[in-house]
N, C-alpha and C positions, 0 to 999 in steps of 0.2 A: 461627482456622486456616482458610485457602483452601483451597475444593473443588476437590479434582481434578477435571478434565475427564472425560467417559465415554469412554470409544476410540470412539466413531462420534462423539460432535463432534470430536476430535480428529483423526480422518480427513478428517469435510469438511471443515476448517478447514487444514489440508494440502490437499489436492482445488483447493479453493478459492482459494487461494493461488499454486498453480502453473499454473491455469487464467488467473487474472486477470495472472500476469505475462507469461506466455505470449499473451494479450491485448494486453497494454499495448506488446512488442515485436513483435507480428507487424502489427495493425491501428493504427494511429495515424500519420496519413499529416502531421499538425502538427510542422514543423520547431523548435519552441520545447519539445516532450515526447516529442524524441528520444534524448537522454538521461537520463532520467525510467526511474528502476527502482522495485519496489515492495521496502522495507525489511522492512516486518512487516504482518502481519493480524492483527487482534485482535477477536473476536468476542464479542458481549454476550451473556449467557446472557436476561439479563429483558426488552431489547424487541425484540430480532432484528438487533441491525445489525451490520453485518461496517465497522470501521475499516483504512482500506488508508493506511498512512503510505506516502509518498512520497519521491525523495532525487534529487537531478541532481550528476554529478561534475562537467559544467561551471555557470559560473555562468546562473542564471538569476532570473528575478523569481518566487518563490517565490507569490506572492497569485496571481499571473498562470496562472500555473501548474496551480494547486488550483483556480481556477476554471474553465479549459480542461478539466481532467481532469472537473468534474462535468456539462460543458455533454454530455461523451460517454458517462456514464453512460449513458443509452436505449439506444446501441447494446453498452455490453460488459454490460450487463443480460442484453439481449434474446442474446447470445451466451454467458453463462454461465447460461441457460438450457437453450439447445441443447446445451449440454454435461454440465448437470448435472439431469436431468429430478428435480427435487423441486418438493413443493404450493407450497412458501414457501421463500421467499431473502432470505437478512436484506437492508434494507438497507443501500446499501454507500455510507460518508461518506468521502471523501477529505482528509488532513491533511498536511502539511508535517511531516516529520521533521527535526529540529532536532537529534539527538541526535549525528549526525557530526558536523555542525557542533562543536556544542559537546566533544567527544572530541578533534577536532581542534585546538580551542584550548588544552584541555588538554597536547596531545603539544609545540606551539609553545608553553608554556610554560615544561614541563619541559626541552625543548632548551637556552633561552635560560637556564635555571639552571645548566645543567653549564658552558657555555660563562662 
């Protein structure tokens, strides 16, 4: 059976979330992770790190992308710091969200069955 979350990770994990998207579209001046939203946050209870999947509605180079996004990590650190004054901030790994994708091909599947 999976442990439920406490309400206070549960808050910073919300908090945190909406800080970093809020980040990701105010500050990012790279025209390649301007459409670049944050999907989901999932947070590791045993070594601290905060997983930020990522998603672009138009097309982009996915690799290209996650590596951009981590070369900026220092600065939306050092500003979800300023925002969130705690001792310790999980690490935050940035990933490609593949999961619309694949939802997606799902939907152009089932199209192509009715038709």
């Amino acid at each position: 059976m999976k442990k439920d979350k406490s309400p206070a990770l549960s808050r910073f994990q919300t908090d945190f979330h909406r800080l970093l998207t809020t980040l990701l579209q105010r500050d990012i001046d790279d025209p390649m992770l301007l459409g670049i939203s944050l999907t989901r946050l999932d947070l590791t209870d045993a070594r601290g790190h905060a997983i930020a999947y990522v998603h672009s509605i138009v097309p982009v180079d996915e690799q290209e992308c996650v590596k951009r996004l981590n070369k900026l990590k220092p600065h939306l650190i050092h500003q979800l710091r300023r925002a969130m004054p705690k001792k310790r901030l999980p690490e935050l790994v940035f990933r490609w969200d593949d999961a619309l994708d694949k939802a997606h091909g799902v939907m152009d599947t089932m199209d192509k069955l009715r038709s």
